[in-house]
N, C-alpha and C positions, 0 to 999 in steps of 0.2 A: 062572276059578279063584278060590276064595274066600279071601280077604285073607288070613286067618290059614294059609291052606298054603301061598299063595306065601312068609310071615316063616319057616315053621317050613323048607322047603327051601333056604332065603337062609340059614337059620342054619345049615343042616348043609352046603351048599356052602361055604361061608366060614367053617366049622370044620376042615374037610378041608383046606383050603388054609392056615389061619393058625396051627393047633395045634402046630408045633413049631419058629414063627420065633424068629429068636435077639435082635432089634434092638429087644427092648419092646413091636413093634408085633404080637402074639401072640393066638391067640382071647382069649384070658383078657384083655386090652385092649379087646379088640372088646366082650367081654360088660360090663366094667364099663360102659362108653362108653355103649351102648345101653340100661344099667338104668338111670343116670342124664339117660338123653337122654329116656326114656319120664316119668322123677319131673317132669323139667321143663316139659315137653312138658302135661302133666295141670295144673301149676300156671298153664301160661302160654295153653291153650286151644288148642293148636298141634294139625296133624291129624298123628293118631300114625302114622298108616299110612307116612304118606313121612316122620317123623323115625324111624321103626323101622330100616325100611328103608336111608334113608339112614347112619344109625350103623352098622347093619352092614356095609355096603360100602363106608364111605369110604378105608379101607386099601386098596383092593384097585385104585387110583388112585394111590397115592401113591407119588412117586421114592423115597422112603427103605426102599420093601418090592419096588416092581416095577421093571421098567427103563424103562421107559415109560408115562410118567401118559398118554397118548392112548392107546397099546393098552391101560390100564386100561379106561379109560372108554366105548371100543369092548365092548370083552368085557363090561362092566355094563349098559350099554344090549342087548347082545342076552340076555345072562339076561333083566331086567327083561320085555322084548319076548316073548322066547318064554314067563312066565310068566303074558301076558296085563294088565300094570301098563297102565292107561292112561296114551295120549300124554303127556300134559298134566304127570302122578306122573311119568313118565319123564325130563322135562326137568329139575322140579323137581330130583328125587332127583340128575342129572348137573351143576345148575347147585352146589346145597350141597356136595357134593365134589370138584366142581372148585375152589371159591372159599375153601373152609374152612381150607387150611390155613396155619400163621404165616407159612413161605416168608422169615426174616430181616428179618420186619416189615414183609413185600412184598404182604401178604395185600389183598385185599379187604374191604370190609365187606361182610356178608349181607347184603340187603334183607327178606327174608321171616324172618317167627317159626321157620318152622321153621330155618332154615337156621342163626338165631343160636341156637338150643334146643342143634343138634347140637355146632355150634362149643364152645360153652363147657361141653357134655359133655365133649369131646375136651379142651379145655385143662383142665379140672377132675383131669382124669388125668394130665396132665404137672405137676400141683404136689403139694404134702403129700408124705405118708408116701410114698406108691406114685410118683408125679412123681420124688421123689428115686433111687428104685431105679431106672427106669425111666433116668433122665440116666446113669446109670453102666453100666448093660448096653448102653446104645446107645453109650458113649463108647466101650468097652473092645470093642463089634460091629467100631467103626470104624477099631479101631486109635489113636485118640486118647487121651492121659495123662489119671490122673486129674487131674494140677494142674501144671499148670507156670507159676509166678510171673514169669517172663521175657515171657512172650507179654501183650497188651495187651489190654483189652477192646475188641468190636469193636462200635462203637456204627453205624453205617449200612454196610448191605451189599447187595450185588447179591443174587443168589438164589442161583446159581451160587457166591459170594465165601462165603456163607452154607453151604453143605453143604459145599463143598471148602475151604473156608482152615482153616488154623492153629486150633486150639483144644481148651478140655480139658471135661472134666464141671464142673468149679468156673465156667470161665468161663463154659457153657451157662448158670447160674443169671442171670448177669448180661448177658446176650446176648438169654433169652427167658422163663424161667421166670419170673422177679421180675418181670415187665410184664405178666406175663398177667390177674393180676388186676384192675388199671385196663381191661383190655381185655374183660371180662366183658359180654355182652348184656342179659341177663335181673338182672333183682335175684334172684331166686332164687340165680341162677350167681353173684353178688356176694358175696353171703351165704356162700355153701357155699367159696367162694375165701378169705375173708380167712382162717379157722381153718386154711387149708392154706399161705396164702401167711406167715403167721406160724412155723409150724413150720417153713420151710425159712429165715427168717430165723434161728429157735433154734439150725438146726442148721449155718449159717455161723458164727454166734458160737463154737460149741464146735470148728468144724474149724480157726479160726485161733486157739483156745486153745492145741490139739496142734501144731500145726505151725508157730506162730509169726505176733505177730500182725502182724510188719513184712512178712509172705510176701501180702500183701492186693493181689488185681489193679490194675495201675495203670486 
């Protein structure tokens, strides 16, 4: 099967499935993810075929959308397999989305280009404009407050301590989103981070204007 109908079936199965999730992680995520994983991907020489690919599917792995990141990643290797991806794109494409994601700063480093291309697609979405919207639909998915001043930032955490403990949208900024930029691969992804990672500093300034600014996580 030729490369470009195995991306274009990847995209419409993985539109079927992610078009009306509630938790941020939604096609319209998917799709920015993988426009930006392709721009970098071109800058960085990286083979598009498996950062395509892999940007598409990496949700479809992750405990925060499925119940089980292993029967994720069963189910992606047999699409992959039945669409004909060689071995080799196969492993690639399961090792990047096994490894990619922040996990409470439990993550992996990528070894290969591609793998760091995708990552810091993906983290370029969880910052700026869209990162900010994204922090508050996933808090308010979770049942989590927007702010609660009492609770403490959580600087080292299990993985587990990380999805499940205590916390709010405001503290997410200082738990993961404000680190993500030091953690950028590419200079491309540097560059495209700081103008994002700046607006979400602008836009802490103005939330403890409103609400006070002794309300500041300890």
């Amino acid at each position: 099967m030729e490369q470009t109908t195995v991306i274009k079936k990847t995209e419409d199965m993985v539109r079927e499935k992610l078009l009306g999730e509630g938790s941020g992680h939604d096609w319209y995520h998917i799709e920015r993810v993988t426009t930006t994983a392709k721009k970098l991907a071109d800058q960085e020489n990286a083979n598009l075929f498996v950062v395509t690919l892999a940007a598409l599917l990496h949700d479809l792995a992750d405990d925060k959308v499925v119940e089980s990141e292993e029967i994720g990643l069963k189910a992606i290797q047999e699409w992959l397999g039945q669409h004909g991806v060689e071995k080799q794109d196969v492993r690639h494409i399961l090792s990047i989305i096994k490894n990619m994601s922040f996990k409470g700063g439990n993550g992996k480093k990528l070894e290969t280009i591609e793998g760091q291309v995708v990552q810091d697609a993906d983290r370029l979405d969880a910052i700026g404009a869209v990162g900010i919207a994204r922090c508050f639909v996933y808090a308010g998915k979770k049942g989590q407050p927007m702010y609660n001043p009492d609770l403490e930032v959580r600087e080292e955490m299990s993985i587990d301590e990380y999805r499940k403990g205590k916390s709010s949208a405001i503290h997410h900024f200082y738990e993961k989103l404000l680190k993500l930029k030091d953690l950028m691969n590419t200079r491309a992804g540097y560059q495209l981070a700081q103008e994002r990672h700046q607006f979400m500093e602008q836009f802490l300034e103005v939330f403890y204007l409103e609400v006070g600014e002794d309300t500041k996580p300890k």
